[in-house]
C-alpha positions as CSV (number, residue, x, y, z in Angstrom):
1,X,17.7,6.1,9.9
2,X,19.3,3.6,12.6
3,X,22.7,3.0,12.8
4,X,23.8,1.7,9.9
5,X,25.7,-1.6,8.8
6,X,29.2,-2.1,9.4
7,X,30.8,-3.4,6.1
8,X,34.4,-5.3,5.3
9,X,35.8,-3.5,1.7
10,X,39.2,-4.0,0.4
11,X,40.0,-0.7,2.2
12,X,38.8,-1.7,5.5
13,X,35.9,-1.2,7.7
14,X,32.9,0.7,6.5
15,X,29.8,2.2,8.3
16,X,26.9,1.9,5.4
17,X,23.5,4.2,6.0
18,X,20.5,3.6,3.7
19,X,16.9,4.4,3.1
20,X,14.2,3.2,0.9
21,X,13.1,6.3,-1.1
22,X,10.6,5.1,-3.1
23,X,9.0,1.4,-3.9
24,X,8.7,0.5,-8.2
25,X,6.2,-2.2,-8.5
26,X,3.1,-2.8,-10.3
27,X,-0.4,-2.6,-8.6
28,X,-0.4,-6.3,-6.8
29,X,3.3,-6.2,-6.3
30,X,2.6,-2.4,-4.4
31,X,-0.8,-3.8,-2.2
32,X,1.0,-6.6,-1.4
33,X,4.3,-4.9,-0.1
34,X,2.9,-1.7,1.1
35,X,-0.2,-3.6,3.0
36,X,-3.0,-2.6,0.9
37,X,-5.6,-4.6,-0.6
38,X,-6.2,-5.6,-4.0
39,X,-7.4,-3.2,-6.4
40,X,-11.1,-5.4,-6.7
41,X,-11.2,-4.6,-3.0
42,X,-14.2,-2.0,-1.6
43,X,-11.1,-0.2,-0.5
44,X,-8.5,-1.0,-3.2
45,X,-7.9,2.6,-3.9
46,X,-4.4,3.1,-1.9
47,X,-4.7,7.1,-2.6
48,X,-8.8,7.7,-0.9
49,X,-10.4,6.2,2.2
50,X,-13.5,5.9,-0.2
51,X,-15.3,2.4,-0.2
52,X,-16.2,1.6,-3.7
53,X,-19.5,-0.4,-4.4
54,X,-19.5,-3.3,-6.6
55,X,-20.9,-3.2,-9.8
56,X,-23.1,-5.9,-9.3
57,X,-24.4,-6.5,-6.0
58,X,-22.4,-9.7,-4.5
59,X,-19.4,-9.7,-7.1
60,X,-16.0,-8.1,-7.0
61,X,-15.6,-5.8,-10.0
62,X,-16.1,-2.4,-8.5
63,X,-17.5,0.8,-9.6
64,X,-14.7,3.3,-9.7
65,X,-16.6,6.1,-11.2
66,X,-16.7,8.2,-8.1
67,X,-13.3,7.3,-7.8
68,X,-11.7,10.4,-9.4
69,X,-13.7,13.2,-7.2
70,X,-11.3,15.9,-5.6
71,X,-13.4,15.9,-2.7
72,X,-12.8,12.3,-1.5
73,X,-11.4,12.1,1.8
74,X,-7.2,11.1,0.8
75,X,-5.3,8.8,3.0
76,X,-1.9,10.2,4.8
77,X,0.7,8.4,5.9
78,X,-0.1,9.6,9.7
79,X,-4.1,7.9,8.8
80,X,-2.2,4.8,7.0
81,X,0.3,3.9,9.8
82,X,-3.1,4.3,12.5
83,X,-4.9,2.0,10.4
84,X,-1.7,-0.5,10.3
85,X,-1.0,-0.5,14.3
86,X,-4.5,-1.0,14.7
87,X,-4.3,-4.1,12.6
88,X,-0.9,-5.2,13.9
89,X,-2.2,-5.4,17.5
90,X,-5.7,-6.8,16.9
91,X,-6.2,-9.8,19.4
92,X,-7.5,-12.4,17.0
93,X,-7.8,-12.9,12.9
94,X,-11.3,-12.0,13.1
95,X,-10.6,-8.6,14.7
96,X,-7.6,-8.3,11.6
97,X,-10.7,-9.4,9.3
98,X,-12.7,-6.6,9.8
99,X,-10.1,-4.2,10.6
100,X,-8.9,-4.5,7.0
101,X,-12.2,-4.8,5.5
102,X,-13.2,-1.3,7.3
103,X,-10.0,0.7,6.4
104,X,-8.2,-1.0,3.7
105,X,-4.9,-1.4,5.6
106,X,-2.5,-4.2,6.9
107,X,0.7,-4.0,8.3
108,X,3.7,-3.9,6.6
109,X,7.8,-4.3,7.2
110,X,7.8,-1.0,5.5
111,X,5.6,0.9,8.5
112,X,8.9,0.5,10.5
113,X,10.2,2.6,8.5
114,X,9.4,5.8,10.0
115,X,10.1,8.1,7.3
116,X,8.2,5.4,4.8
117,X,4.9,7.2,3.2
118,X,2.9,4.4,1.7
119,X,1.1,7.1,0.2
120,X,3.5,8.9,-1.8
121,X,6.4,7.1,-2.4
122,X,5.1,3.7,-4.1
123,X,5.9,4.5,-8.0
124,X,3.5,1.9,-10.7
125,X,6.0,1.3,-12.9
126,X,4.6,1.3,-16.5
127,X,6.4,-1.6,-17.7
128,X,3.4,-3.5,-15.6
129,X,1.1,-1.2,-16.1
130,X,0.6,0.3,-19.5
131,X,2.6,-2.0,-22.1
132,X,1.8,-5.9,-20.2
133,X,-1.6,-4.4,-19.6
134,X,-1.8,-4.8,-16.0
135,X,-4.2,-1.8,-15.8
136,X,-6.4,-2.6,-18.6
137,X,-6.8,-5.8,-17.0
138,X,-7.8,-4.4,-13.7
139,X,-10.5,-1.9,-15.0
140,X,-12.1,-4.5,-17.2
Protein backbone atom coordinates (compact mmCIF):
# COMPACT_ATOMS: atom_id res chain seq x y z
CA UNK A 1 0.00 0.00 0.00
CA UNK A 2 3.27 2.38 -0.13
CA UNK A 3 4.13 4.51 2.55
CA UNK A 4 1.65 6.61 3.12
CA UNK A 5 1.29 10.64 3.28
CA UNK A 6 2.58 12.51 5.99
CA UNK A 7 -0.25 15.05 7.14
CA UNK A 8 -0.16 18.45 9.37
CA UNK A 9 -3.58 18.29 11.88
CA UNK A 10 -4.25 20.52 14.67
CA UNK A 11 -2.68 17.71 16.77
CA UNK A 12 0.38 17.43 14.89
CA UNK A 13 1.98 15.22 12.42
CA UNK A 14 0.05 12.39 10.93
CA UNK A 15 1.11 9.35 8.77
CA UNK A 16 -2.21 8.74 6.43
CA UNK A 17 -2.48 5.12 4.53
CA UNK A 18 -5.20 4.64 1.88
CA UNK A 19 -6.57 2.41 -0.81
CA UNK A 20 -9.03 2.55 -3.51
CA UNK A 21 -11.55 -0.31 -2.74
CA UNK A 22 -13.86 -0.05 -5.25
CA UNK A 23 -14.55 2.60 -8.42
CA UNK A 24 -18.68 3.98 -8.64
CA UNK A 25 -19.07 5.23 -12.09
CA UNK A 26 -21.37 4.68 -14.90
CA UNK A 27 -20.39 2.51 -18.02
CA UNK A 28 -18.19 5.44 -20.03
CA UNK A 29 -17.08 6.98 -16.84
CA UNK A 30 -15.77 2.97 -15.74
CA UNK A 31 -14.04 2.19 -19.56
CA UNK A 32 -12.58 5.35 -19.52
CA UNK A 33 -10.94 5.13 -15.97
CA UNK A 34 -10.43 1.46 -15.72
CA UNK A 35 -8.83 1.33 -19.46
CA UNK A 36 -11.58 -0.42 -21.24
CA UNK A 37 -13.21 0.38 -24.31
CA UNK A 38 -16.60 1.59 -24.93
CA UNK A 39 -19.43 -0.64 -24.55
CA UNK A 40 -20.09 -0.43 -28.83
CA UNK A 41 -16.64 -1.76 -28.90
CA UNK A 42 -16.10 -5.69 -30.38
CA UNK A 43 -14.69 -6.01 -26.93
CA UNK A 44 -16.70 -3.67 -24.78
CA UNK A 45 -17.74 -6.32 -22.46
CA UNK A 46 -15.20 -5.48 -19.33
CA UNK A 47 -16.36 -8.98 -17.56
CA UNK A 48 -15.47 -11.77 -21.03
CA UNK A 49 -12.65 -11.72 -23.51
CA UNK A 50 -15.49 -12.49 -26.06
CA UNK A 51 -15.39 -10.28 -29.37
CA UNK A 52 -18.85 -9.37 -30.10
CA UNK A 53 -19.90 -9.05 -33.85
CA UNK A 54 -21.76 -6.10 -35.07
CA UNK A 55 -25.20 -6.27 -35.86
CA UNK A 56 -24.82 -5.05 -39.22
CA UNK A 57 -21.76 -5.77 -40.96
CA UNK A 58 -19.57 -2.36 -40.96
CA UNK A 59 -21.54 -0.39 -38.06
CA UNK A 60 -21.04 -0.30 -34.33
CA UNK A 61 -24.11 -1.49 -32.62
CA UNK A 62 -23.08 -5.00 -31.49
CA UNK A 63 -24.81 -8.19 -31.07
CA UNK A 64 -24.67 -9.05 -27.36
CA UNK A 65 -26.77 -12.03 -27.48
CA UNK A 66 -24.03 -14.44 -26.89
CA UNK A 67 -22.99 -12.22 -24.40
CA UNK A 68 -24.69 -13.87 -21.35
CA UNK A 69 -23.17 -17.55 -21.92
CA UNK A 70 -21.49 -19.07 -18.74
CA UNK A 71 -19.05 -20.65 -20.85
CA UNK A 72 -17.35 -17.47 -22.23
CA UNK A 73 -13.87 -17.20 -21.42
CA UNK A 74 -13.91 -14.28 -18.19
CA UNK A 75 -11.20 -11.77 -17.92
CA UNK A 76 -8.98 -11.70 -14.42
CA UNK A 77 -7.21 -9.16 -13.20
CA UNK A 78 -3.83 -11.24 -13.67
CA UNK A 79 -5.20 -11.48 -17.88
CA UNK A 80 -6.22 -7.57 -17.58
CA UNK A 81 -3.03 -6.19 -16.11
CA UNK A 82 -1.00 -8.64 -19.14
CA UNK A 83 -3.17 -7.08 -21.65
CA UNK A 84 -2.31 -3.39 -20.02
CA UNK A 85 1.68 -3.75 -19.86
CA UNK A 86 1.48 -5.04 -23.16
CA UNK A 87 -0.21 -1.94 -24.32
CA UNK A 88 1.85 0.34 -22.04
CA UNK A 89 5.12 -0.72 -23.67
CA UNK A 90 4.08 -1.06 -27.30
CA UNK A 91 6.79 0.87 -29.42
CA UNK A 92 4.51 2.96 -31.62
CA UNK A 93 0.43 3.96 -31.70
CA UNK A 94 -0.09 1.57 -34.28
CA UNK A 95 1.27 -1.36 -32.21
CA UNK A 96 -1.28 0.43 -29.10
CA UNK A 97 -3.94 0.28 -32.05
CA UNK A 98 -4.14 -3.10 -32.50
CA UNK A 99 -3.21 -4.11 -29.20
CA UNK A 100 -6.47 -2.62 -27.88
CA UNK A 101 -8.48 -3.71 -30.75
CA UNK A 102 -7.32 -7.46 -30.07
CA UNK A 103 -7.83 -7.58 -26.23
CA UNK A 104 -9.96 -4.78 -25.29
CA UNK A 105 -7.47 -3.20 -22.78
CA UNK A 106 -5.43 0.09 -22.19
CA UNK A 107 -3.50 1.13 -19.52
CA UNK A 108 -4.64 2.72 -16.63
CA UNK A 109 -3.20 4.86 -13.36
CA UNK A 110 -5.26 2.35 -11.57
CA UNK A 111 -2.94 -0.89 -12.90
CA UNK A 112 -0.38 0.69 -10.43
CA UNK A 113 -2.26 -0.24 -8.04
CA UNK A 114 -1.39 -3.59 -7.32
CA UNK A 115 -4.08 -4.77 -5.30
CA UNK A 116 -6.62 -2.84 -8.02
CA UNK A 117 -8.96 -5.67 -9.81
CA UNK A 118 -10.45 -3.88 -12.85
CA UNK A 119 -12.59 -6.77 -12.93
CA UNK A 120 -14.30 -6.87 -9.69
CA UNK A 121 -14.16 -3.78 -8.01
CA UNK A 122 -15.67 -1.22 -10.64
CA UNK A 123 -19.39 -0.79 -9.07
CA UNK A 124 -22.19 0.88 -12.24
CA UNK A 125 -23.84 3.01 -10.08
CA UNK A 126 -27.57 2.97 -10.95
CA UNK A 127 -28.08 6.54 -10.71
CA UNK A 128 -26.44 6.37 -14.36
CA UNK A 129 -27.60 3.45 -15.19
CA UNK A 130 -31.13 2.54 -14.54
CA UNK A 131 -33.07 5.92 -13.68
CA UNK A 132 -30.89 8.60 -16.46
CA UNK A 133 -31.08 5.56 -18.71
CA UNK A 134 -27.63 5.13 -19.51
CA UNK A 135 -28.13 1.41 -20.12
CA UNK A 136 -31.23 1.62 -22.12
CA UNK A 137 -29.37 3.88 -24.25
CA UNK A 138 -26.47 1.57 -24.73
CA UNK A 139 -28.56 -1.62 -25.72
CA UNK A 140 -30.62 0.33 -28.13
Amino acid sequence: MGEGVKMMTDTGEVLVRAAVALGSLDLPAAAKSFGFLSHNASRGCRKCDHEFGALVEGENPRDYSSGWDANLKKRTKESNREYAMMWKNAVNEAERKRLVKATGTRWSAFHELPYFDMIRFPVYDPMHNVWMGTCKRIVN
